[in-house]
Phi, psi and omega in degrees: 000336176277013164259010166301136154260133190283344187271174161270156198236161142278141169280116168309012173228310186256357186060008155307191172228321184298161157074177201269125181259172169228167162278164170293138180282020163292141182286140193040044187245128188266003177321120153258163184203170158279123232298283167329296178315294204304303186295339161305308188282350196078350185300128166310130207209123173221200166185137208230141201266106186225154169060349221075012202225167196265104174247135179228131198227160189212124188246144182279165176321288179325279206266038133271317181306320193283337193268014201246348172269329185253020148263333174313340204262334196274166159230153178261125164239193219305318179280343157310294221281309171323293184335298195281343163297337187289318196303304175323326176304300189292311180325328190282326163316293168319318184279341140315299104038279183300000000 
């Protein structure tokens, strides 16, 4: 939730305005984009288990390309997988839902 941009942003995929943009999660990257746009678009979007709690990270073009080589090399595991399908569950609830 702290990558919501509180302004309205254009979206980087779609040139829009409507709806909610998020920033890229790269550290000093001002990219926005839309949730929706982004998984369309292929930009990297993953989510990971710290603590107990769900950190969901989302990358702009440029830097889905850095993170997607360098998640190609880790592997996940089981209780990852599990995870990241429930979450994917609810996103798709939601996203009905809108």
């Amino acid at each position: 939730m702290e990558t919501i941009a509180k302004e309205m942003n254009i979206c980087c995929v779609c040139r829009h305005r409507h709806g909610v943009c998020i920033k890229c999660s790269a550290s000093h990257c001002q990219t926005t984009f839309h949730p929706t746009c982004a998984r369309s678009a292929g930009f990297c979007m993953n989510v990971k288990a710290l603590n107990g709690k769900m950190q969901h990270k989302a990358y702009c073009e440029k830097h889905s390309l850095e993170q997607k080589a360098k998640t190609g090399t880790q592997k996940h595991g089981e209780e990852e997988i599990k995870s990241m399908r429930q979450v994917r569950g609810q996103l798709e609830r939601l996203r009905l839902i809108c």
